[in-house]
MDTraj code that builds the backbone (N, CA, C; nanometers):
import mdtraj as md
import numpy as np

residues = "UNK UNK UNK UNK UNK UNK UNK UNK UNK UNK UNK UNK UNK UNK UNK UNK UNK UNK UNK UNK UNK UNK UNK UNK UNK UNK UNK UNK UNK UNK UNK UNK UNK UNK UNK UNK UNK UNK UNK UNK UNK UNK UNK UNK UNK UNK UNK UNK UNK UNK UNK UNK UNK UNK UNK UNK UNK UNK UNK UNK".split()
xyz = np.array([
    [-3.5520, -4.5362, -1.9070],
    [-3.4154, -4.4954, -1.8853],
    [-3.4068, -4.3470, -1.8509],
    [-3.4622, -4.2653, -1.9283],
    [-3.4655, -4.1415, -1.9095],
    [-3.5257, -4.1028, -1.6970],
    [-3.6576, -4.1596, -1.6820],
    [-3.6974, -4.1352, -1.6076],
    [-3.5445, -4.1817, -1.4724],
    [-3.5227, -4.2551, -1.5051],
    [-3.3359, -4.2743, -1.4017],
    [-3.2910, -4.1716, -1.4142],
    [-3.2659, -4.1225, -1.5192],
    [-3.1336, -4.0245, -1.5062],
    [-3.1542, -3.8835, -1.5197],
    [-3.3057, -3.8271, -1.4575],
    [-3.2850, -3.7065, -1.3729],
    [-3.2777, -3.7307, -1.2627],
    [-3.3382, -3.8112, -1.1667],
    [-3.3143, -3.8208, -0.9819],
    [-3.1595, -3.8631, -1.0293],
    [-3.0853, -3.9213, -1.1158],
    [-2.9666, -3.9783, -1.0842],
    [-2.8458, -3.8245, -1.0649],
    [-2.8992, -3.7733, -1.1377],
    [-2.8277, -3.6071, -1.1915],
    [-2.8335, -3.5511, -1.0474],
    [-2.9952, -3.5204, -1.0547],
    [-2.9921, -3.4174, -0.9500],
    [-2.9384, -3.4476, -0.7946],
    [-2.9637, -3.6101, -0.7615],
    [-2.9159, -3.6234, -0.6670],
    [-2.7706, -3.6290, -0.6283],
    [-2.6611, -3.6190, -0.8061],
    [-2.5316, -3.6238, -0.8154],
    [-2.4883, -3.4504, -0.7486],
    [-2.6041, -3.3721, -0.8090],
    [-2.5935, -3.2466, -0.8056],
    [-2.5890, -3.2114, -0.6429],
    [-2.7053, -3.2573, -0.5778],
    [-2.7262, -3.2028, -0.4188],
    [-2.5946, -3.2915, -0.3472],
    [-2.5498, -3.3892, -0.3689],
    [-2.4376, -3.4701, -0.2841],
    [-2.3416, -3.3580, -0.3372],
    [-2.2908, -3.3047, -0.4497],
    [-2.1239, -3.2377, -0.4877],
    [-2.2020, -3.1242, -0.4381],
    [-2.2948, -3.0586, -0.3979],
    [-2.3240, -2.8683, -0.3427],
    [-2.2547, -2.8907, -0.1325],
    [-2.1998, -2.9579, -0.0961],
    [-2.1193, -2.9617, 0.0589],
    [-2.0673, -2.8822, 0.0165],
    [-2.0139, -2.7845, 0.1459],
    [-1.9474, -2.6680, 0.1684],
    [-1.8011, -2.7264, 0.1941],
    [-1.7321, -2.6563, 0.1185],
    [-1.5561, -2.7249, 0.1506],
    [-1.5398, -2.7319, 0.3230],
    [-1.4622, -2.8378, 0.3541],
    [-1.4417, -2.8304, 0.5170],
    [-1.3060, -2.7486, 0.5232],
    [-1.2336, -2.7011, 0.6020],
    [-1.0678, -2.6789, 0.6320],
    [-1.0239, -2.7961, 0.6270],
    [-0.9277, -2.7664, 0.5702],
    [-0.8369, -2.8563, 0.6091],
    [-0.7110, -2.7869, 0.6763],
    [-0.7029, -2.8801, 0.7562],
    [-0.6060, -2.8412, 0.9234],
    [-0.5009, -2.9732, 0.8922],
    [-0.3762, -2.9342, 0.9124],
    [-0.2988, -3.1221, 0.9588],
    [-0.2760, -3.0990, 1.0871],
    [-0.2589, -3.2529, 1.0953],
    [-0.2909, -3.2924, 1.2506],
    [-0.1700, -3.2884, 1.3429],
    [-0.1515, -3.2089, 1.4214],
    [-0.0541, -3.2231, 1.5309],
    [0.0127, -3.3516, 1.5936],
    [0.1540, -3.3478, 1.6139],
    [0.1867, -3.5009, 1.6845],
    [0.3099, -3.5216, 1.5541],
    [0.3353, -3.6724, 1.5859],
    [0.4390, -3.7365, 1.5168],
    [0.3957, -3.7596, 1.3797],
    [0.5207, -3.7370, 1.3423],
    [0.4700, -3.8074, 1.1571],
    [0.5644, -3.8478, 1.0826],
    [0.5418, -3.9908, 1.0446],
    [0.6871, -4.0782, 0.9438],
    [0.6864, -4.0153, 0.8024],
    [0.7900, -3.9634, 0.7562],
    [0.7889, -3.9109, 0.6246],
    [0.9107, -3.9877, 0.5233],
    [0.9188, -4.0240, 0.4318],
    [0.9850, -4.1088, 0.3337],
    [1.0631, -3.9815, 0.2199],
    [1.2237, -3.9806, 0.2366],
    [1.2184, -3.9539, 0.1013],
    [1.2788, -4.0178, -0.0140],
    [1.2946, -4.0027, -0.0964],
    [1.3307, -4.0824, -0.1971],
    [1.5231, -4.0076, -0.2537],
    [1.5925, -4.0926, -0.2010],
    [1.7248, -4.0644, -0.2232],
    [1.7925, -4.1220, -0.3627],
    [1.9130, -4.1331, -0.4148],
    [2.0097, -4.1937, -0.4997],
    [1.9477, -4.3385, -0.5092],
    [1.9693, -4.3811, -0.6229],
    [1.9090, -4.5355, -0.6431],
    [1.7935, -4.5355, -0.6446],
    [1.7146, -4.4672, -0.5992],
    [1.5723, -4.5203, -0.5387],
    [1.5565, -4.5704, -0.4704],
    [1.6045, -4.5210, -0.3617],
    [1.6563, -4.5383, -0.2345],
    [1.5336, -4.4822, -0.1296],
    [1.4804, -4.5729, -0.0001],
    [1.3963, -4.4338, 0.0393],
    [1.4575, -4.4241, 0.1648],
    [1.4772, -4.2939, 0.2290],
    [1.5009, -4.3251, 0.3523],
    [1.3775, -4.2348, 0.4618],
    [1.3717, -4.2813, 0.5498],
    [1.2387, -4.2510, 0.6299],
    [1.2895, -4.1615, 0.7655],
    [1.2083, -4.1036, 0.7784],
    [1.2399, -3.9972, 0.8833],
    [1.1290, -3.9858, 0.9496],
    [1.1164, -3.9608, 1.0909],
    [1.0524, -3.8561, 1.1825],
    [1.0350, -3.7339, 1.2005],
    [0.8725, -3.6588, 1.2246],
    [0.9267, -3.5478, 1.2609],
    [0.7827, -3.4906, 1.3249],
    [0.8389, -3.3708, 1.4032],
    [0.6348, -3.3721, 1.5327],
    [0.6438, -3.1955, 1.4605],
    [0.5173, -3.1855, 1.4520],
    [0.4656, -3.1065, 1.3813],
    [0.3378, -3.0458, 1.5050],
    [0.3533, -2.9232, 1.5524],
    [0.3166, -2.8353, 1.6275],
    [0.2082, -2.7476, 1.5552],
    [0.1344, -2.6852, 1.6111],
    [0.1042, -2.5074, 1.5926],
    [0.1149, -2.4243, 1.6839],
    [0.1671, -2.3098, 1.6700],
    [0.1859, -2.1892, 1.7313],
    [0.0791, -2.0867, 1.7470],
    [0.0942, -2.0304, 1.8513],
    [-0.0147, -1.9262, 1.9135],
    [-0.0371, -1.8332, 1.7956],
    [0.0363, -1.7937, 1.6874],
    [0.0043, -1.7574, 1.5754],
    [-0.0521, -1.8359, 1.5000],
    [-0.1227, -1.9662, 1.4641],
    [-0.1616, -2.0104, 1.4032],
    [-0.0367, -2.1183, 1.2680],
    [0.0668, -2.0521, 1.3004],
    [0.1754, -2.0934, 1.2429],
    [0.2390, -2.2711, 1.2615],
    [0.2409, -2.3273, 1.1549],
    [0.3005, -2.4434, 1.1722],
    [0.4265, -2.4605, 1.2272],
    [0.4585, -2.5125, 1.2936],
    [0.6559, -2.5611, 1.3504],
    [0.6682, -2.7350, 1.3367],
    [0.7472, -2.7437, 1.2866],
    [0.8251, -2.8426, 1.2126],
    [0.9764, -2.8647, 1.2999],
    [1.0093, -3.0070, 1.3398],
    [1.0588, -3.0004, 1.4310],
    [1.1616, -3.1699, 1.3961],
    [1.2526, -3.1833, 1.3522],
    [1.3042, -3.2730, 1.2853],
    [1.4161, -3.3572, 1.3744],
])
top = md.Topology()
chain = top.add_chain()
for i, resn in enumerate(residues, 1):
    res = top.add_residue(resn, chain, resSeq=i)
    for name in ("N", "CA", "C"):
        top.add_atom(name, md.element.get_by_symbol(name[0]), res)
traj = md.Trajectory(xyz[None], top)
């Protein structure tokens, strides 16, 4: 048993050492839900851009 559970460790160890990726969201359309009176949801559209600044625009 023992002899398992160092390759099990270390190989837990080398899979969680990845370098964080960015995270970016993705340009284009996007259905968004919100949750109104009652529990109610109502759903919406909306296109989501970036700007030459790097800046998000939101566009409803």
């Amino acid at each position: 048993m023992r002899k398992l559970l160092i390759p099990f460790i270390l190989v837990h160890f080398l899979v969680s050492c990845d370098t964080p990726k960015n995270k970016t969201l993705k340009e284009g359309i996007w259905l968004a839900t919100l949750k109104v009176m009652d529990h109610q949801l109502l759903p919406f559209n909306f296109d989501l851009h970036k700007n030459k600044e790097g800046q998000y625009r939101l566009q409803i």
